[in-house]
C-alpha positions as CSV (number, residue, x, y, z in Angstrom):
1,X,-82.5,-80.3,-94.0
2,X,-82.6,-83.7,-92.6
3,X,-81.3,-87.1,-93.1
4,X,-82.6,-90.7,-93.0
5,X,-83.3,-93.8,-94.9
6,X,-86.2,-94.9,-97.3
7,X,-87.2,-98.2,-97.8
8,X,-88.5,-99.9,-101.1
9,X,-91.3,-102.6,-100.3
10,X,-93.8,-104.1,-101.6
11,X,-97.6,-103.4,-100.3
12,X,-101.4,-104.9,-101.2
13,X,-102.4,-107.9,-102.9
14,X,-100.6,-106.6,-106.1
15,X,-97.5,-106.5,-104.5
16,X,-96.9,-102.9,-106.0
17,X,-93.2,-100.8,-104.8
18,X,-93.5,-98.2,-102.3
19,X,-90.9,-96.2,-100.7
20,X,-90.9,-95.4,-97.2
21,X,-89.6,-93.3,-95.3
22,X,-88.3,-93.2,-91.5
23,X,-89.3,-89.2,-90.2
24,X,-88.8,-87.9,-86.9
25,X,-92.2,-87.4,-84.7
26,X,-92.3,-85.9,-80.7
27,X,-92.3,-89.9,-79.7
28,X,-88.9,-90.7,-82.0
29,X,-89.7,-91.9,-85.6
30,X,-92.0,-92.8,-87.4
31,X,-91.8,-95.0,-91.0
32,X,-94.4,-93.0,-93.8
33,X,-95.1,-93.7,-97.1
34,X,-93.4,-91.1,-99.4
35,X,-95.6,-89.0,-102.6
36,X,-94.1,-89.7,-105.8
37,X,-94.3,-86.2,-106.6
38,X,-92.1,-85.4,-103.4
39,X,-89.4,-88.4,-104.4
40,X,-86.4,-87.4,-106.9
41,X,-85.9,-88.5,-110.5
42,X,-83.0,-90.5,-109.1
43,X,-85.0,-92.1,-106.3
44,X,-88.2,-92.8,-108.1
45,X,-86.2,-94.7,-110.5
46,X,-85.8,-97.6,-108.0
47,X,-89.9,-98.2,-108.8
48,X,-88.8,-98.8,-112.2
49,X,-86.8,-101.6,-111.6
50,X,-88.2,-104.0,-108.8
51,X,-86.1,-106.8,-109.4
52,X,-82.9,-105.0,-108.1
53,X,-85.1,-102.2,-106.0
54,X,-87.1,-105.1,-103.8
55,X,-86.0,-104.5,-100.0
56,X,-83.0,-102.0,-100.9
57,X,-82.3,-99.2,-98.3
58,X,-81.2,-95.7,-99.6
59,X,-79.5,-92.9,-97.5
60,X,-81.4,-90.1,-98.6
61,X,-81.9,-86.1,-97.8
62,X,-85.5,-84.3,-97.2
63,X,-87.5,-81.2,-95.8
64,X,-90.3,-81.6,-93.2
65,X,-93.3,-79.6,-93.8
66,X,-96.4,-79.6,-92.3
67,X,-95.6,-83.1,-90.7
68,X,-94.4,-84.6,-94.4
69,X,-91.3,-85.6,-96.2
70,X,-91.0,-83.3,-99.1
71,X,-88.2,-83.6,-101.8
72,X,-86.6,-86.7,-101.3
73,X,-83.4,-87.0,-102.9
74,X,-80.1,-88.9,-102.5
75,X,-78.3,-88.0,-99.9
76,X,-75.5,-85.7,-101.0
77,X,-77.5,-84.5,-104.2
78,X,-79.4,-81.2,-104.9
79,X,-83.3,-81.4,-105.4
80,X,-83.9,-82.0,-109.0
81,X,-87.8,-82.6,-109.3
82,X,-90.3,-79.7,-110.1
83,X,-89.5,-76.5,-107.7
84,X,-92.2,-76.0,-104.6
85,X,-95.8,-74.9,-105.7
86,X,-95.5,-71.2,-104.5
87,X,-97.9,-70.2,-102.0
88,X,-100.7,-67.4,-103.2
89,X,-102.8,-65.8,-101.0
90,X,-106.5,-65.5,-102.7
91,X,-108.2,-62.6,-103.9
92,X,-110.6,-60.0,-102.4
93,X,-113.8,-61.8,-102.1
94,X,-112.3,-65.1,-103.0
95,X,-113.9,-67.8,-100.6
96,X,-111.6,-70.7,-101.3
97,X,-108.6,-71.2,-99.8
98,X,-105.5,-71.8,-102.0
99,X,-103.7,-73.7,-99.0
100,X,-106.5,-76.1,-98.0
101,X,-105.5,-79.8,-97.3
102,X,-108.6,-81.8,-97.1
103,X,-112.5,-82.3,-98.8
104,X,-115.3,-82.9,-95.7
105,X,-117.3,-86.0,-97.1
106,X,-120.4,-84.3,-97.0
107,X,-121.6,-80.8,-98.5
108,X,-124.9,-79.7,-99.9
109,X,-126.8,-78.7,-103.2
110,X,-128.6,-75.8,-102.9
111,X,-132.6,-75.9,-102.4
112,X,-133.6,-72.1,-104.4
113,X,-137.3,-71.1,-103.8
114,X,-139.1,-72.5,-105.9
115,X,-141.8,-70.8,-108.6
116,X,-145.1,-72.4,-106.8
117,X,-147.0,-71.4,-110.3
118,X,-144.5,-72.6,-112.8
119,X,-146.5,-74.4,-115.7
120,X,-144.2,-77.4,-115.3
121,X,-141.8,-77.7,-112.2
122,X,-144.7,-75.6,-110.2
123,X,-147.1,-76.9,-107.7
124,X,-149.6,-79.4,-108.7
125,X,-152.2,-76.9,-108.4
126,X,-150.9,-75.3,-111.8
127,X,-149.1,-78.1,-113.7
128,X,-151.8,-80.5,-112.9
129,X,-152.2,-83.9,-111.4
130,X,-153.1,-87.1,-113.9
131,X,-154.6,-89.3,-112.7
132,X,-153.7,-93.5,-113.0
133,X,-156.7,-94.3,-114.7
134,X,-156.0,-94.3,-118.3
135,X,-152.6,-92.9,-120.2
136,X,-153.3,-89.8,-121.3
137,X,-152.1,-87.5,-124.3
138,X,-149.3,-85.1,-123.9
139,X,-147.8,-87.6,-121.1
140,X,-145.7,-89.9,-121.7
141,X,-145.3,-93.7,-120.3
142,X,-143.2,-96.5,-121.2
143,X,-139.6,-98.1,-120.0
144,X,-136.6,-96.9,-119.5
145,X,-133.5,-100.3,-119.2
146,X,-130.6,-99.3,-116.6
147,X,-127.3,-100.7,-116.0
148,X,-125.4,-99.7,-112.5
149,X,-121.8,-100.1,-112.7
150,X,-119.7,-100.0,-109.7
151,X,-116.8,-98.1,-108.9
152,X,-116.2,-98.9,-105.4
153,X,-116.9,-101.6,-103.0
154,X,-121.1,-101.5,-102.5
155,X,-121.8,-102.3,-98.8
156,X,-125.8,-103.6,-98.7
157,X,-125.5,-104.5,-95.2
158,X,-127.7,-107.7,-94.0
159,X,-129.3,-107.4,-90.0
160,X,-125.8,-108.1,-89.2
161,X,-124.2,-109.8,-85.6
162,X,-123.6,-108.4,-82.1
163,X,-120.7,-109.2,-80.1
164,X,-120.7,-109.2,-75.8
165,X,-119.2,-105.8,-76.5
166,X,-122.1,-104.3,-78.5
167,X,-120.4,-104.3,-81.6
168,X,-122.1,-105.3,-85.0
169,X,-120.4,-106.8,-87.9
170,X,-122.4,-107.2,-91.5
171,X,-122.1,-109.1,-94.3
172,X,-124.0,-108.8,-97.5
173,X,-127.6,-109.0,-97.9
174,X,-128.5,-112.0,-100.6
175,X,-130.7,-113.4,-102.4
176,X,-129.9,-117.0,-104.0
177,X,-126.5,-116.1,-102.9
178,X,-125.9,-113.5,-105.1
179,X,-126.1,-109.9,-103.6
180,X,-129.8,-108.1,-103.1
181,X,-129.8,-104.7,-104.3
182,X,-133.2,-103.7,-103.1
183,X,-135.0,-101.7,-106.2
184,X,-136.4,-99.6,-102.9
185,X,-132.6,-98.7,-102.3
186,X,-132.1,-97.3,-106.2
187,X,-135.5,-95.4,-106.5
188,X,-134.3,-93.9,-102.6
189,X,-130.9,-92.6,-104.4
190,X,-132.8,-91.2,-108.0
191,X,-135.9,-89.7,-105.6
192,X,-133.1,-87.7,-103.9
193,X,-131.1,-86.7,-106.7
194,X,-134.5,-86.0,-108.5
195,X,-135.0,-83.8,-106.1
196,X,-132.1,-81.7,-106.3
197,X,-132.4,-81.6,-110.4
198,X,-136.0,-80.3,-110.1
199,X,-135.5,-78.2,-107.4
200,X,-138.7,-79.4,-106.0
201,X,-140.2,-79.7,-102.3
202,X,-138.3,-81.5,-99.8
203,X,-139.4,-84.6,-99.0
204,X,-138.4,-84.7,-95.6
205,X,-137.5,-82.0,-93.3
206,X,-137.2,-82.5,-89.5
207,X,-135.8,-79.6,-87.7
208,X,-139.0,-77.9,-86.5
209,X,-136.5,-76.1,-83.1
210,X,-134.3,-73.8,-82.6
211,X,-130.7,-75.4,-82.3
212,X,-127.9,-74.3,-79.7
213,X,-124.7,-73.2,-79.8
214,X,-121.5,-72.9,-77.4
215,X,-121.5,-69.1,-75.9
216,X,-117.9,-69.4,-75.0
217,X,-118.5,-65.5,-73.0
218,X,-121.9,-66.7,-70.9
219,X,-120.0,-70.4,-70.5
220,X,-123.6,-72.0,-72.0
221,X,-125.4,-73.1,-74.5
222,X,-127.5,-70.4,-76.1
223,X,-130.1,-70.5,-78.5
224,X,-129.9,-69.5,-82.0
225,X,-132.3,-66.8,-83.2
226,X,-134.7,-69.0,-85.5
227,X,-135.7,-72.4,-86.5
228,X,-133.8,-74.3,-89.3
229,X,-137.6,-74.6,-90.9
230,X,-138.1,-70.6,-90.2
231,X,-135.2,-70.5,-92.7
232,X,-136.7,-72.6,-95.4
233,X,-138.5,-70.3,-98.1
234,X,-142.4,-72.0,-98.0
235,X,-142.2,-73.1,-101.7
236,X,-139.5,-75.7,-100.2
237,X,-141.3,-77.4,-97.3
238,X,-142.7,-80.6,-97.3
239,X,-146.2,-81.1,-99.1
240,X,-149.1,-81.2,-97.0
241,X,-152.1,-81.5,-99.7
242,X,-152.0,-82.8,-103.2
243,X,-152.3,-79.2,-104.9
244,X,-148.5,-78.5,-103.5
245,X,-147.0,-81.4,-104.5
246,X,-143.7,-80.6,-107.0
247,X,-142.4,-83.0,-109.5
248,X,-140.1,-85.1,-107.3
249,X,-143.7,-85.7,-105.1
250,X,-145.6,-86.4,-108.3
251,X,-142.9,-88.8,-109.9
252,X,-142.1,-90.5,-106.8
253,X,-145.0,-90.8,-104.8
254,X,-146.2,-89.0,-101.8
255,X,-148.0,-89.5,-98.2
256,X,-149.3,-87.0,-96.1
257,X,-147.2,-86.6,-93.2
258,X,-149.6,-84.6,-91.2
259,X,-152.8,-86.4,-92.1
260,X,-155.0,-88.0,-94.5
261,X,-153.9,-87.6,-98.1
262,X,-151.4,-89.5,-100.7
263,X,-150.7,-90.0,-104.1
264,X,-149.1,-93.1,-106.1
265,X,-146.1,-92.4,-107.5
266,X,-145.5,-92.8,-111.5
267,X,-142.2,-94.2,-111.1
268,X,-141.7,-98.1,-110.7
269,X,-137.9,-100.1,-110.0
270,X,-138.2,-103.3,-111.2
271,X,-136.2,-106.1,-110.2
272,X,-132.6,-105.8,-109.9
273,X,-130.3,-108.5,-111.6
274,X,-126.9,-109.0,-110.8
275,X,-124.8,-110.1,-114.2
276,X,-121.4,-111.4,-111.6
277,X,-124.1,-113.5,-109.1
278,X,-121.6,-114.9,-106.4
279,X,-118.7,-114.1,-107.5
280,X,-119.4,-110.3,-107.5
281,X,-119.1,-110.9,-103.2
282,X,-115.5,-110.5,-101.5
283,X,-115.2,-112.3,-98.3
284,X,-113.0,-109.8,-96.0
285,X,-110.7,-110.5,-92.9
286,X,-111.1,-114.1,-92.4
287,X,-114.4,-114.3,-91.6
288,X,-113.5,-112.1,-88.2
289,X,-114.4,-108.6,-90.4
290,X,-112.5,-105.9,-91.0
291,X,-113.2,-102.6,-88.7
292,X,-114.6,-99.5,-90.0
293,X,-114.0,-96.1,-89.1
294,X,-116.8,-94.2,-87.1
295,X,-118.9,-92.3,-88.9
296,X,-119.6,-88.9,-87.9
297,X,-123.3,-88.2,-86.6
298,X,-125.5,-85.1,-88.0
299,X,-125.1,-82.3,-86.3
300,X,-126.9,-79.2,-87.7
301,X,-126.3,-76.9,-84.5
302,X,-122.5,-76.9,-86.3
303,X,-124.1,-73.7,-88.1
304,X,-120.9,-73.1,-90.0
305,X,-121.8,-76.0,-92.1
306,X,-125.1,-76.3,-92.1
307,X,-126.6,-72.6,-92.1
308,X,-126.1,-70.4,-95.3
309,X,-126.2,-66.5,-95.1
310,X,-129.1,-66.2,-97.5
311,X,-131.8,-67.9,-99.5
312,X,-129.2,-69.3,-102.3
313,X,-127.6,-71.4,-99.8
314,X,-124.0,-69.5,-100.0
315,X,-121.6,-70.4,-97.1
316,X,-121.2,-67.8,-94.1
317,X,-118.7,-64.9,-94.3
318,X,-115.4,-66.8,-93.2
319,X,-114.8,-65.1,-89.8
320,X,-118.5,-64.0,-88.9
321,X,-119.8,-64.8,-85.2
322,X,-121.2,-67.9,-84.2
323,X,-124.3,-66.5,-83.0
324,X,-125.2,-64.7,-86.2
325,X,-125.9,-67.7,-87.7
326,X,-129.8,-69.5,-88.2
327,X,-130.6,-65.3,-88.3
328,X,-132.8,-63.2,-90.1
329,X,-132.9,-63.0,-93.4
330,X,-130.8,-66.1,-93.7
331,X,-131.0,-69.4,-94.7
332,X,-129.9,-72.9,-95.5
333,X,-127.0,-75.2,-96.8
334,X,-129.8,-77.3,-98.6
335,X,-129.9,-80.6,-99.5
336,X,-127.1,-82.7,-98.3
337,X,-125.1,-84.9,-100.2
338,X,-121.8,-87.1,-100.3
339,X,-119.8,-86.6,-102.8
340,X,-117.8,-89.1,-105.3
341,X,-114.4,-89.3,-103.5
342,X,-111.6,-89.9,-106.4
343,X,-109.0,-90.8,-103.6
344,X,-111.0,-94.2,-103.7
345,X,-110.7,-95.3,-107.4
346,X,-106.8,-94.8,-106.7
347,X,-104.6,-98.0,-106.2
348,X,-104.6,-100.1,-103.6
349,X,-106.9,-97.6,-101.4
350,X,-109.0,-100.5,-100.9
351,X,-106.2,-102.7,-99.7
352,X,-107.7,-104.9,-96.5
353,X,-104.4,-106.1,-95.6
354,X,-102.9,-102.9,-95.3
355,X,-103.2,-100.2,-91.7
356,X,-105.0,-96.6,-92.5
357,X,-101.9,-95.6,-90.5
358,X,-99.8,-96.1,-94.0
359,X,-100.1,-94.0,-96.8
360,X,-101.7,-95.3,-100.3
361,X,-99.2,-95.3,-103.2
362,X,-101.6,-92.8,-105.4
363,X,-101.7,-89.2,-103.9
364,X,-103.9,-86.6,-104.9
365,X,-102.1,-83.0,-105.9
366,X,-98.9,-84.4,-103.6
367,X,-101.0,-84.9,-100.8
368,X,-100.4,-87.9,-99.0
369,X,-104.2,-90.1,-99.2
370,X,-104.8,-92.7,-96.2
371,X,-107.7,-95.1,-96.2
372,X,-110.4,-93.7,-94.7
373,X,-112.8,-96.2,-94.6
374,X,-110.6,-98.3,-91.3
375,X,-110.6,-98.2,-88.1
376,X,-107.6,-96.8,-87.0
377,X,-107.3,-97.4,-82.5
378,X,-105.0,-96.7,-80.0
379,X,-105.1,-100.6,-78.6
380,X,-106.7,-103.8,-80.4
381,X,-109.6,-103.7,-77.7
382,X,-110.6,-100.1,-78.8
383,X,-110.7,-101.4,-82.8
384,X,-114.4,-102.9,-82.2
385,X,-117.0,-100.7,-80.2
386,X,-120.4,-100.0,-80.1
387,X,-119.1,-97.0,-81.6
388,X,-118.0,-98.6,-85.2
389,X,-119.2,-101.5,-87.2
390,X,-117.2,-103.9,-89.1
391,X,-117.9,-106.2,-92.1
392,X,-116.7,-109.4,-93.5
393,X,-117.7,-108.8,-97.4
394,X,-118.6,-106.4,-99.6
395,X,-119.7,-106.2,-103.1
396,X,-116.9,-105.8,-105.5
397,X,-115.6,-102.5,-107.5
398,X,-116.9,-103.4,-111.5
399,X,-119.5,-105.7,-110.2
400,X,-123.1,-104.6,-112.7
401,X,-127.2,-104.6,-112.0
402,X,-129.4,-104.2,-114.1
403,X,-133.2,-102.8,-113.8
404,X,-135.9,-100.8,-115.2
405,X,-137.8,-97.5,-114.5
406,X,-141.2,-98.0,-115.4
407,X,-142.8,-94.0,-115.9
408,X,-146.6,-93.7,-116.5
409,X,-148.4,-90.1,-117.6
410,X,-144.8,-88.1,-116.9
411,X,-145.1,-84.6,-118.6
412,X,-142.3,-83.7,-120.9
413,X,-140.3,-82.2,-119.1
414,X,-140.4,-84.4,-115.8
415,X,-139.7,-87.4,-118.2
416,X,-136.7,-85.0,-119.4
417,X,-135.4,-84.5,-115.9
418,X,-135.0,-88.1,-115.2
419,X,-133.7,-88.8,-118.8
420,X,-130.9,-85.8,-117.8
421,X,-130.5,-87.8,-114.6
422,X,-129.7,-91.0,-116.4
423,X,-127.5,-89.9,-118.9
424,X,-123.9,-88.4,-117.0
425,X,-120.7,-88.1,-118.7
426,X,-117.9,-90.8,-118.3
427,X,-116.6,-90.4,-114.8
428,X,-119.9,-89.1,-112.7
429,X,-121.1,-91.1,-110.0
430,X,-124.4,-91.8,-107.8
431,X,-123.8,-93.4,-104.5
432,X,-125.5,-96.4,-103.5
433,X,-125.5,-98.3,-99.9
434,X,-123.8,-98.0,-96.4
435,X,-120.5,-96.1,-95.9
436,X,-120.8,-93.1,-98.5
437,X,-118.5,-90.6,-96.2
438,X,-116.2,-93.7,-95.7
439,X,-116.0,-94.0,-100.1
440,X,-117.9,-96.7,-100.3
441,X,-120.6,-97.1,-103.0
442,X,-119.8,-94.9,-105.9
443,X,-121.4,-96.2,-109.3
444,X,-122.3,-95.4,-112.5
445,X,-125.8,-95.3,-114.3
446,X,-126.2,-96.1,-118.1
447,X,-129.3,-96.2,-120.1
448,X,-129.3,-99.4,-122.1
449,X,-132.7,-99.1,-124.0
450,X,-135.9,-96.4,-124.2
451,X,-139.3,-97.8,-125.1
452,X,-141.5,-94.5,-124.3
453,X,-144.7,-93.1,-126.0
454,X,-146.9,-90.4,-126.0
455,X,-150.4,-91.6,-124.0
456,X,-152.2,-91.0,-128.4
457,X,-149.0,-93.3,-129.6
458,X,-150.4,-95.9,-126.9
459,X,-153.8,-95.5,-128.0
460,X,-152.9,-95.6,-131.8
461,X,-151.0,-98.8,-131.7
462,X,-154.0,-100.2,-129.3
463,X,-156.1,-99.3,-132.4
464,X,-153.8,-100.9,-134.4
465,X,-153.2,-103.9,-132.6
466,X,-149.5,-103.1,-133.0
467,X,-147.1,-100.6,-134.2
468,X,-148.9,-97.6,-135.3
469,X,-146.8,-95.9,-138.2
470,X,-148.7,-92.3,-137.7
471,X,-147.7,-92.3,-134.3
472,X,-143.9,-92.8,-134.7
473,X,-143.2,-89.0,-133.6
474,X,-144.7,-89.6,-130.2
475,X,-142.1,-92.6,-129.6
476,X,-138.8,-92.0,-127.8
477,X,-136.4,-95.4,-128.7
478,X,-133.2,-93.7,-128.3
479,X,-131.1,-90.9,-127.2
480,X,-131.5,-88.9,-130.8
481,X,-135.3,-89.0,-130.1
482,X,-135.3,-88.4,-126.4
483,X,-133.2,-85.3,-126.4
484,X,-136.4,-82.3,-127.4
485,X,-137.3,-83.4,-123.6
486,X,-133.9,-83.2,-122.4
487,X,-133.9,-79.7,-123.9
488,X,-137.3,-78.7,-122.9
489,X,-136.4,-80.0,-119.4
490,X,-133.1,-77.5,-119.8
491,X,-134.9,-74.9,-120.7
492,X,-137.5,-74.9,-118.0
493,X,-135.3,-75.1,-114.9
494,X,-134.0,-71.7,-114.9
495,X,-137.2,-70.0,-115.0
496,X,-138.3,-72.2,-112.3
497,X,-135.7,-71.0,-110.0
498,X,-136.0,-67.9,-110.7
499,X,-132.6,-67.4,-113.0
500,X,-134.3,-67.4,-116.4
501,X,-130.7,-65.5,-118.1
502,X,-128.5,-67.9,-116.5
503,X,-127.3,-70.8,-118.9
504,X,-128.6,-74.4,-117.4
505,X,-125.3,-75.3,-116.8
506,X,-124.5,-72.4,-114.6
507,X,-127.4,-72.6,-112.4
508,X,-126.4,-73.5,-108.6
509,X,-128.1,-76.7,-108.0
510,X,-126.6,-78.1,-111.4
511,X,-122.8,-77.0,-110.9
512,X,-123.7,-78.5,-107.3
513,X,-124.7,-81.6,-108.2
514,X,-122.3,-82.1,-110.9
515,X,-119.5,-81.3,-108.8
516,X,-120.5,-84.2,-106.2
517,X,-120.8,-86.4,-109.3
518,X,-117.3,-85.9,-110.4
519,X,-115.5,-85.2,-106.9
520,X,-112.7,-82.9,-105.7
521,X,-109.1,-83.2,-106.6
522,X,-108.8,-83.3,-102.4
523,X,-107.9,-85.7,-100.1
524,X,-111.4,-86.8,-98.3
525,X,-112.2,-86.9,-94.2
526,X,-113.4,-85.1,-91.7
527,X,-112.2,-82.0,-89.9
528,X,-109.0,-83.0,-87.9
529,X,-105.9,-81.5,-86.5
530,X,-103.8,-83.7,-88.7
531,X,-102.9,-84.7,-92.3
532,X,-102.6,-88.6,-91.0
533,X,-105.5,-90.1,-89.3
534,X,-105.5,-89.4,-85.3
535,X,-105.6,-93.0,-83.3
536,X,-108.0,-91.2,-80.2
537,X,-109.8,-89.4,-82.8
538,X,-110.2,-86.2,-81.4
539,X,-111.8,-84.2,-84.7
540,X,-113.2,-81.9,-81.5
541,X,-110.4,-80.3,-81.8
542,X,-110.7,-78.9,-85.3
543,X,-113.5,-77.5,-84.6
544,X,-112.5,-75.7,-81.7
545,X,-109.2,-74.1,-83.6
546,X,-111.9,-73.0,-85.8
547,X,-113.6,-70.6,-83.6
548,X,-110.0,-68.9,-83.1
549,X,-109.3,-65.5,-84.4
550,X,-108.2,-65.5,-88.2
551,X,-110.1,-69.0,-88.8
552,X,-114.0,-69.3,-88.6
553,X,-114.1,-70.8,-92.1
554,X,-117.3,-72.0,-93.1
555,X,-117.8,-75.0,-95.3
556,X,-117.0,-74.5,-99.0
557,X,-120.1,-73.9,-101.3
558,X,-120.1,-77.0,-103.1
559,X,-120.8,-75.1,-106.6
560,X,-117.1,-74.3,-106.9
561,X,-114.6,-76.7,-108.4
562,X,-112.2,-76.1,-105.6
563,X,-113.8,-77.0,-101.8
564,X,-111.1,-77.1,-98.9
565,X,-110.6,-76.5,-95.6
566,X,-107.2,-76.1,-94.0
567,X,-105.7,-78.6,-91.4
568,X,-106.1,-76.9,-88.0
C-alpha cells in the first residue's frame, strides 16, 4: 500500500476536472493523471461537484501496478469500487493474449488467392473487359452522391516550410481558403479499400528480395529463405496485361508497370466541396506549430509482423524462430492498413495545450490513454528534427465534403461492392490524409443520392427523350433498389476466395476490414517498454524483449475482435 496526495484540476479548453496523482518513480515522483475506473466512489465524487472540488488536495491510499495507481481511495478507507479483473490465462490454441496492454497502429487484411476464372471477381480474361465506347446492357452507369464526415482532425498537408535545422512544419492545403481535399486523395483511399473487399490483385507490390534478419548465434545479418513476392500466391500479383486485370484494376484504372499496356478506369471523383469553407480550419500553436510524434518507417524484415505462416495470412506461432519465417510454404500478412483508433474520439485527446506526458481524462478498459499524436522530447531542442514534422492547422473533427462517384459499364456485382463499400454502419471509419498511425483522419462515408441505370435503361430513355417507364426495373434510386447487387455482390465473394460455405460476414478479408473500421477497445502506439510514452523513444527495445524466451509474439491477426500485445 502506499500513500500520497491527488489533485483536482482543471485541463483542455473545456476546462474539464481531472484528478492527479503524485506516484513514486526511480528519479522521485512523478504527478499522473488517475482512471476513473481506478478512483473510489468517495473520490470520484469530487468531479461531481467542481465548484467546491476546483484545486482541493486529498490524502489518499493506492496500489502500484505495472507502473499505475490502481484503487484510489481515501486515505484510511477500504477499497469500495468493483474488485480487480482477475487475471485468466487463455486457452490451448488461443492466440490472443488476455493481458495485453496496447493496439500497434497498423495491421493487415488478408489478400486469399484469388479464383483467376471466377465469372465475376476473376481475371478479365473470363469476366470480360467493356469497353468506353458506348454503355452497354447488363452494366450499369450513372452517379453515386457522397458525404465525408469527419471524426478526427484531417491533416491535408500543403509543401510545407523547412527550418535551419531540417525540420518541416505544414499547414493545410487550400483552395479559396477553404481546405482542398484532392478527389485523387478519396479515390486513393476507396481503390485501396476496394481492393481488400474484392480480394482482387495488388496494385502495388515492391518487395522483389529477400529481406534479412538479426542471427543473434552468427552475430549477422542473415538472409531469409525466400522473397516476400515468392510468398504471394500468382493470382495476387500485380497485372501485367489487360486479360489479368481483377475488378479493383478494372474499376479503378490500370497502367502497365512493366511495359506498354493500360486501361481507363470506370470510376470518376468529382469535385470535392467543403459545406464549413474557412471555418472548418483550426490554426494550432500560435502560428510556431505544434510537434508531432515520429512516425515509424516500414520495415517488412520485422517478419513477426509482416510474414504469415500460410496462404490465409494467419500470424506466426507465438514463440517460433526468427529464421523460419518468409519460408516454404508460407506466406503473407497482406494488405496493410491503419485502423480507426477509438482512444481519439475520447475527450480532450486532441487537447493542443495539453503534454502527451499527461494522461487524457477518457481511458479505455482502465487503461490509462496518452496522446499519441505529440512529440514527446527529452529537451525543447530535440522537440523539432528532421526526424518529426509539425503543423500549425488542421482540419476540424465534424467538418463535411461532399462529392460524387461517377461509374460507367460496372457489372453487377462490382457496382455492388462499391455500393457495400459506401454503406457502413454508424460508427465505421475510412481514413483519409497524413498521420493515420498518429489518429488523425478517421471519417465517415454516407451515400446521399443513387441515380444508376442499366446501359438498355440509358438507351430506352435516349429513345424516349426522357424517362422511360418500361425501363424503371433497370434503375437503382435508392437503397431498397440497390440492395439485389449488394446481395449478388455477397453472394459472389465467397466463392471467389475459395470459401463458398462460409457466410459473407465470416470470411477473413470482411471480419478484417470491418474490424479496422470499428477499432479496438485498446490503447493505440507502437511497441514500447512502457504504458506512458518514453521521452528518448527507444521502441528498439520492445522488440528485442521480444526475441526472449517465453515472448516471440507475433502481431495479432486483425480478424479477431481482440488484438494486443503485452508491454515488454
Amino acid at each position: 500500500m502506499n500513500s500520497s496526495q491527488i489533485h483536482v484540476v482543471e485541463v483542455g479548453k473545456k476546462k474539464e476536472l481531472q484528478l492527479q496523482i503524485d506516484v513514486p518513480t526511480k528519479k522521485g515522483t512523478e504527478r499522473r493523471t488517475i482512471p476513473e475506473s481506478q478512483a473510489s466512489p468517495e473520490i470520484k465524487a469530487y468531479l461531481r461537484n467542481p465548484s467546491s472540488a476546483k484545486g482541493k488536495v486529498i490524502n489518499v491510499e493506492f496500489e502500484m501496478q505495472d507502473g499505475q495507481a490502481k484503487r484510489v481511495r481515501l486515505a484510511g478507507q477500504s477499497w469500495t469500487g468493483p474488485p480487480p479483473a482477475p487475471i485468466t490465462k487463455p486457452s490451448s490454441g488461443n492466440a490472443q493474449q488476455l493481458e495485453a496492454k496496447f493496439e500497434n497502429p497498423y495491421n493487415f487484411i488478408p489478400a486469399l488467392p484469388r479464383g483467376t476464372t471466377h465469372a465475376t471477381l476473376g481475371d478479365a480474361k473470363h469476366t470480360g473487359l467493356p469497353g468506353h465506347h458506348r454503355y452497354h446492357a447488363g452494366k450499369w452507369s450513372g452517379r453515386i452522391s457522397v458525404e465525408l464526415t469527419t471524426v478526427t482532425p484531417l491533416l491535408i498537408p500543403d509543401s510545407g516550410m523547412k527550418d535551419a535545422n531540417g525540420h518541416k512544419t505544414f499547414g493545410i492545403r487550400k483552395e479559396d481558403q477553404a481546405p482542398y481535399l484532392p478527389p485523387t486523395s478519396i479515390k486513393g483511399v476507396l481503390r485501396a479499400a476496394y481492393e481488400a473487399v474484392t480480394n482482387s490483385r495488388m496494385g502495388v507490390f515492391m518487395h522483389c528480395s529477400k529481406l534479412k534478419y538479426k542471427d543473434d548465434q552468427a552475430r549477422k545479418k542473415s538472409p531469409y529463405s525466400f522473397t516476400p513476392q515468392d510468398l504471394l500466391d500468382q493470382s495476387l500479383l500485380v497485372a501485367d496485361e489487360l486479360d489479368k486485370l481483377s475488378p479493383a484494376d478494372r474499376v479503378f484504372g490500370w497502367v502497365n508497370k512493366k511495359g506498354h499496356g493500360q486501361f481507363k478506369g470506370q470510376l470518376h471523383i468529382g469535385a470535392v466541396t467543403c459545406l464549413q469553407g474557412t471555418t472548418a480550419i483550426e490554426p494550432l500553436g500560435n502560428g510556431q506549430g505544434i510537434p508531432l510524434a515520429i512516425l515509424g518507417a516500414p520495415k517488412p524484415a520485422q517478419a513477426r509482423f509482416y510474414a504469415a505462416k500460410n496462404s490465409k495470412g494467419e500470424p506466426l506461432d507465438k514463440g517460433s524462430a526468427k529464421s523460419s519465417a518468409y519460408g516454404k510454404n508460407q506466406g503473407l500478412r497482406g494488405r496493410k492498413v491503419y485502423p480507426h483508433q477509438k482512444q481519439a474520439t475520447h475527450n480532450d485527446y486532441w487537447d493542443a495545450n495539453t503534454s502527451n506526458a499527461k494522461a487524457i481524462t477518457a481511458p479505455i478498459v482502465g487503461q490509462a490513454v496518452y496522446r499519441e499524436w505529440q512529440r514527446l522530447a527529452e529537451t525543447q531542442d530535440k522537440i523539432r528534427t528532421e526526424q518529426n514534422r509539425s503543423i500549425n492547422e488542421w482540419v476540424k473533427p465534424e467538418t463535411t465534403f461532399n462529392f460524387d462517384v461517377d461509374v460507367t459499364n460496372l457489372s453487377g456485382v462490382e457496382l455492388g461492392a462499391l455500393l457495400w463499400l459506401l454503406n457502413q454502419p454508424d460508427k465505421h471509419y475510412f481514413r483519409f490524409g497524413g498521420g493515420k498511425p498518429l489518429g488523425f483522419g478517421s471519417a465517415t462515408l454516407k451515400i446521399t443520392s443513387l441515380d444508376l441505370r442499366d446501359g438498355e435503361a440509358i438507351r430506352a430513355d435516349y429513345a424516349a427523350f426522357g424517362e422511360s417507364d418500361g425501363a424503371l426495373l433497370k434503375k437503382i434510386k435508392n437503397s431498397v433498389a440497390a440492395q439485389p447487387l449488394i446481395d449478388a455482390y455477397k453472394q459472389a465473394l465467397p466463392v471467389a476466395v475459395g470459401d463458398a460455405n462460409q457466410p459473407f460476414d465470416n470470411l477473413r478479408v470482411i471480419k478484417a476490414f470491418v474490424n479496422a473500421a470499428k477499432g479496438g477497445d485498446l490503447p493505440v502506439h507502437y511497441p514500447r517498454s512502457s504504458a506512458p510514452p518514453n521521452a528518448k523513444g527507444e521502441n528498439f527495445t520492445w522488440f528485442r524483449a521480444n526475441e526472449k524466451n517465453g515472448q516471440k509474439n507475433s502481431l495479432p491477426d486483425l480478424v479477431n475482435a481482440v488484438r494486443g500485445l503485452p508491454i515488454l
